[in-house]
N, C-alpha and C positions, 0 to 999 in steps of 0.2 A: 326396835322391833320386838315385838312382844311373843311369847312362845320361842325362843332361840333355839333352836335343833342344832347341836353340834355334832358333828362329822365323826363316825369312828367303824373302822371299817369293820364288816364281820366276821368272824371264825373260818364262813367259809371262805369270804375274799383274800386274809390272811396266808390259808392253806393256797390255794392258787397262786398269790403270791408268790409266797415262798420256793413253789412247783418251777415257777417262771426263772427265778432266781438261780435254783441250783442248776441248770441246763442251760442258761447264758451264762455264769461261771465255767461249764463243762466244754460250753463250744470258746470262751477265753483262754482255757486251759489246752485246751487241741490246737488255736491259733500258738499261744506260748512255744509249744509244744513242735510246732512246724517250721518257725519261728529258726528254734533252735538246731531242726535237721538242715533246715535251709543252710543256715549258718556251719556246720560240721560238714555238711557234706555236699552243698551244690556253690559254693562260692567258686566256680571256677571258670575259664573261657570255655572249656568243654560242657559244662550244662548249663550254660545261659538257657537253655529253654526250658530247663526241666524247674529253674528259680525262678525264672518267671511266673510259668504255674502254679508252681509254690505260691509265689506272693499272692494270684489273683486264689490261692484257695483260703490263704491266712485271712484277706479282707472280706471273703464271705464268712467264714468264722467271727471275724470282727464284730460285723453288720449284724448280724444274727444274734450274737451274744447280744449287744446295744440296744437292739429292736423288743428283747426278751426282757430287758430290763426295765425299759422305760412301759413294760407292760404292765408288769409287777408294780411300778411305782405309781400307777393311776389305783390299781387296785388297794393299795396300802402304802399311802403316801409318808414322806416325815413331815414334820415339824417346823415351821419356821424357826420356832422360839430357839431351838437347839443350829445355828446357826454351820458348825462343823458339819454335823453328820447331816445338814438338809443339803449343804453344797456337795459332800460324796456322795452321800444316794442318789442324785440328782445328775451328776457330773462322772461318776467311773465308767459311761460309757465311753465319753472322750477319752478320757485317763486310760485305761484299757484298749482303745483303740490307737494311741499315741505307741503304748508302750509294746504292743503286736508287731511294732514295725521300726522304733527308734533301735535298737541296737544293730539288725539287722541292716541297716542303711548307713548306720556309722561302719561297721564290718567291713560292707562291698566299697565303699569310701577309702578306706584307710587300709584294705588288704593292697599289697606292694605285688602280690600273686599274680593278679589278674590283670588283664588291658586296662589302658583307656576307652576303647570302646564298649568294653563290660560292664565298665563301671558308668560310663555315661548314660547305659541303654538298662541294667538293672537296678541302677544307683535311681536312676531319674522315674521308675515306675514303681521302686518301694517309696520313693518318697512322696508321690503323687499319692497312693493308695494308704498312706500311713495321714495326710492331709485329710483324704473322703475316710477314713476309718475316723478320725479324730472327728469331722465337722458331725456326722452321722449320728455321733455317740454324743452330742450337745444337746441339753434337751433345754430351748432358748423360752421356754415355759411351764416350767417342772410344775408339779402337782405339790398340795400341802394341804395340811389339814384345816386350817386357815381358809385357804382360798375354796376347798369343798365346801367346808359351814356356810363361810358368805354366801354361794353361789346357790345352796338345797335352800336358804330362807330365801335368795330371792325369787327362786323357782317357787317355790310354794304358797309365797306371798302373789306368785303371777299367777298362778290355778287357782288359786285364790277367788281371786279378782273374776275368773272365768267361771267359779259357781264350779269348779272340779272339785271331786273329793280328794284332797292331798292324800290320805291316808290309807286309799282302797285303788292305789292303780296298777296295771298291770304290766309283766316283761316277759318274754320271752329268753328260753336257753341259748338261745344263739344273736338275738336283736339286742342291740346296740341305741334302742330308745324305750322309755317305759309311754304305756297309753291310757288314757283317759274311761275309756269305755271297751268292755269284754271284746264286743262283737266287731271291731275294729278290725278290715279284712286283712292287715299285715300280718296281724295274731289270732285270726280263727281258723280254729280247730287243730291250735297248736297246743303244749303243753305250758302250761302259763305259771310262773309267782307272783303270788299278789302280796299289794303291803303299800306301805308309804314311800313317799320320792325319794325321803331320807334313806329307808329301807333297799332301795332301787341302788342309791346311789353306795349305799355300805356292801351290799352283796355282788354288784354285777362293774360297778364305777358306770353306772348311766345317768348320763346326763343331760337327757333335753327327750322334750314332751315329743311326740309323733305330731307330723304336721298336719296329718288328716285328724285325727282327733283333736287340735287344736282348732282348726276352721271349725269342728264341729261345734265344740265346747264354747265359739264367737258367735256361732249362729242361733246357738241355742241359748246365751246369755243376751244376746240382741232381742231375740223373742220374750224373752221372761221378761225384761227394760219394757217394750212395747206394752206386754201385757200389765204390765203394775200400772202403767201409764193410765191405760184405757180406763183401767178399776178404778183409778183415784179422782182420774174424770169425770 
């Protein structure tokens, strides 16, 4: 493919990044953190209820932290080539979510303290929620820099084909697809960035044309087809 545009995210996607980063570490660190009160001081047959709580707040810290990550990771993706750090950047949501709730479960397990029905009824709901903490935190299609390049040439190579201007499309602050044409009613009269798909895809991580602009960009390349036609006629 000719023109190869490779992927590299921008300064400001970077900065977001990094934003998303430090406040799923924060809400990691608050699970840890819960983690270990639970552990000190609610292991016992008297506050079964108050550990349970406990755990259903550590798994929304989990989720949280996980969901923040893998947000950051579309925005400023790794590497394949670097094989290590693309499987941790990719994967410490699991990791992190495993480790929110593994010792915690060994603890109410192996304390001689408590019941058996203590430990059946908070043993058996940290370890449930340390399982959705774990699966939650998988990301079973991590993002790379790699698979952006590929993806912004075959997009561009498809607007292409559609007569779109790769290079002049538009996105909104808050929209989650870049368009074709200004006056497109998802984005008028909003505040818009213009620039290229690649552009699109380095600042914001969007990835796919608007579908009204797409039909548009087919009707209006159908017509152009007809009319070359008629001319050579």
């Amino acid at each position: 493919m000719s023109d190869i545009k490779v992927f590299e995210a921008s300064p400001e996607a970077k900065g977001k990044a990094k934003q998303l980063r430090l406040f799923a570490i924060l809400a990691w660190l608050l699970a840890m953190a819960g983690q270990i009160f639970a552990i000190v001081k609610l292991i016992s047959d008297e506050t079964l209820v108050w550990l349970i709580i406990a755990i259903v707040v550590i798994l929304i810290l989990a989720i949280t932290g996980s969901v923040l990550w893998k947000k950051a990771n579309k925005l400023d993706p790794a590497s394949e080539k670097d094989s290590t750090r693309f499987f941790i950047q990719n994967q410490l949501g699991a990791i992190m979510g495993v480790l929110a709730f593994l010792p915690l479960v060994i603890f109410i397990l192996k304390d001689k303290n408590i019941s058996g029905k203590t430990k059946g009824i908070a043993g058996s709901i940290a370890a449930v929620a340390m399982v959705v903490a774990g699966i939650t935190g998988i990301d079973f299609n991590p993002p790379s820099i790699e698979k952006y390049t590929e993806e912004i040439n075959q997009q561009t190579e498809a607007a292409k084909n559609l007569n779109i201007d790769t290079d002049n499309v538009y996105w909104s602050k808050a929209g989650n697809k870049y368009h074709a044409y200004k006056d497109c009613h998802y984005i008028k009269g909003k505040n818009l960035s213009n620039g290229s798909i690649k552009e699109s895809w380095e600042q914001k991580g969007i990835s796919e044309l608007c579908k009204v602009c797409q039909k548009k960009a087919k009707k209006s390349s159908i017509s152009s087809d007809v009319k070359d036609l008629i001319e050579t006629d």
